[in-house]
N, C-alpha and C positions, 0 to 999 in steps of 0.2 A: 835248740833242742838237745843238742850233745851237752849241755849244761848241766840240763835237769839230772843225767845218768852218773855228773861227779860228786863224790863222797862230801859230806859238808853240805850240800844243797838245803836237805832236810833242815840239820839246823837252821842255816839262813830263813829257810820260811817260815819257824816257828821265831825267832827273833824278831823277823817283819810283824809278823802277828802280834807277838807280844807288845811292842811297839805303838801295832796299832792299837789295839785296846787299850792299851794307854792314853795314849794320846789324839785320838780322829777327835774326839768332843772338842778339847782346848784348840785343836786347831781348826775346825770349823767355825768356834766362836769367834776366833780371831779373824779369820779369813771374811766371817759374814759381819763383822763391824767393819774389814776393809772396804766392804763392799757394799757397803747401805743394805746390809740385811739383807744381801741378797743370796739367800740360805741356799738356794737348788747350785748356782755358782761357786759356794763355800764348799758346798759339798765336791763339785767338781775339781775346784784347787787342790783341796787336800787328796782327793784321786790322786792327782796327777803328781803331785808332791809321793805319795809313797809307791808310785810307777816307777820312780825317778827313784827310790830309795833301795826298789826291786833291782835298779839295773846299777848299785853301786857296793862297789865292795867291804862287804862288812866290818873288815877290819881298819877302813878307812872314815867310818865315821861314827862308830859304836862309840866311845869316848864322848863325844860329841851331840848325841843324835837328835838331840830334842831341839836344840837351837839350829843344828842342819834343816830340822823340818818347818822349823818356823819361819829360818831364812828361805828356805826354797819357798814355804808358800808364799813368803809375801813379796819375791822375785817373780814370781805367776802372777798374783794377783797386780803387782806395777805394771806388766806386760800387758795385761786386760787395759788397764787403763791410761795405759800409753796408744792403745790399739784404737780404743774409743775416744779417745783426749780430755779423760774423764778426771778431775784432780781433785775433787770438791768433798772427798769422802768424809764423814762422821763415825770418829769412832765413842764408845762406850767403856768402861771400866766393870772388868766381871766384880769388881769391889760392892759396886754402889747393885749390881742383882743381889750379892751374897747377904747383903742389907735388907732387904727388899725379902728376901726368904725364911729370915729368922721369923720365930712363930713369937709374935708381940699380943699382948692386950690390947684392945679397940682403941683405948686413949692412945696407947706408944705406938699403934698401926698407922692412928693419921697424924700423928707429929712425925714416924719416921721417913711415913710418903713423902710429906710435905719438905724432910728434908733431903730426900732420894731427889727429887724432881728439883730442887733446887742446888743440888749437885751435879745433875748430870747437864742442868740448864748452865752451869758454870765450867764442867767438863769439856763442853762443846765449845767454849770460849777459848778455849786454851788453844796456841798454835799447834797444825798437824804435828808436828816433831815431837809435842811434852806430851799430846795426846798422846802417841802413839806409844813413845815410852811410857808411860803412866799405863797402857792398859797391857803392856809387855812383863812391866811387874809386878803389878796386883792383878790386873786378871789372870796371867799366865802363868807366877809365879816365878818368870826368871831371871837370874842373876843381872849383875850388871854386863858381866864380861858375854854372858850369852847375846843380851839386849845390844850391845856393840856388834857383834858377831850379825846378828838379825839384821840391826838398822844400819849395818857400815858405817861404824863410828867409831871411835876411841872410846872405850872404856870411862876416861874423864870426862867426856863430850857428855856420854849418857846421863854422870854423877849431877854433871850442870844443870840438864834438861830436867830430870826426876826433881832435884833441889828448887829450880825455876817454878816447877807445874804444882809443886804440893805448895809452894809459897803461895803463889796467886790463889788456889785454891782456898786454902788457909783463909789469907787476905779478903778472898770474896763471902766466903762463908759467913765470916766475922762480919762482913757489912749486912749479909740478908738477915743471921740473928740480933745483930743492931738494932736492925731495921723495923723487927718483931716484938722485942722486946720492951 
């Protein structure tokens, strides 16, 4: 309570806020593909993630803030599913919605479905690691050095995994329009 009465507060809340209106969407999306869509739990993590950001001092992570928040959430969301012994999760790529949303003609609507669905069907394939990085940088849009920071990796580690997951991708692609063709 004596907090609230020191100079500086004000901004700190308006900084959380800003913050958050930035960012609660990208990290609910992420949080609810850690979580098999389980959006009311997404919602929660990311709570609890900028509870956490309430009780951290702003000049220790302002620099930084977007991959603190994404590390913290998905530091919660491992804890969930350590809690539950739950490991099996699927994630998604916000790429393959952003496809999905462009406004097509009827003929480029059901060719692009068809190759959304055969994307994400080859997404799912991929090991949780390249997933995870893969929807950290096209869905989230963040750096490599952030995505290490996230997934506690080396920076190089992530370059491998991103290089790995767009390869096979790449590779599976080429065989479903092979296959079509």
């Amino acid at each position: 309570m004596a907090q609230e009465q020191q100079p500086g507060n004000q901004e700190h809340r308006q900084w959380v806020q800003s913050v958050f209106d930035r960012l609660q969407r990208p990290l609910v999306a992420y949080c609810g593909r850690l979580l098999n869509k389980d959006w009311d739990r997404a919602h929660d993590c990311v709570q609890e993630a900028f509870v956490r950001l309430c009780h951290t001092e702003y000049s220790a992570v302002e620099s930084y803030v977007d991959a603190w928040l994404f590390k913290t959430c998905r530091n919660i969301v491992m804890d969930i599913h350590r809690q539950e012994s739950r490991m099996g999760q699927k994630l998604e790529t916000e790429a393959t919605l952003r496809v999905r949303s462009r406004e097509l003609d009827p003929s480029d609507k059901v060719s692009r479905d068809e190759e959304c669905a055969a994307l994400e069907g080859n997404i799912s394939q991929l090991p949780p690691l390249e997933r995870e990085a893969l929807s950290l940088r096209l869905g989230q849009g963040l750096s490599y050095k952030q995505i290490a920071e996230v997934m506690e990796l080396s920076v190089s580690h992530v370059g491998v995994l991103l290089h790995q997951a767009l390869g096979r991708l790449r590779g599976s692609m080429n065989k479903t329009s092979g296959a079509t063709n």
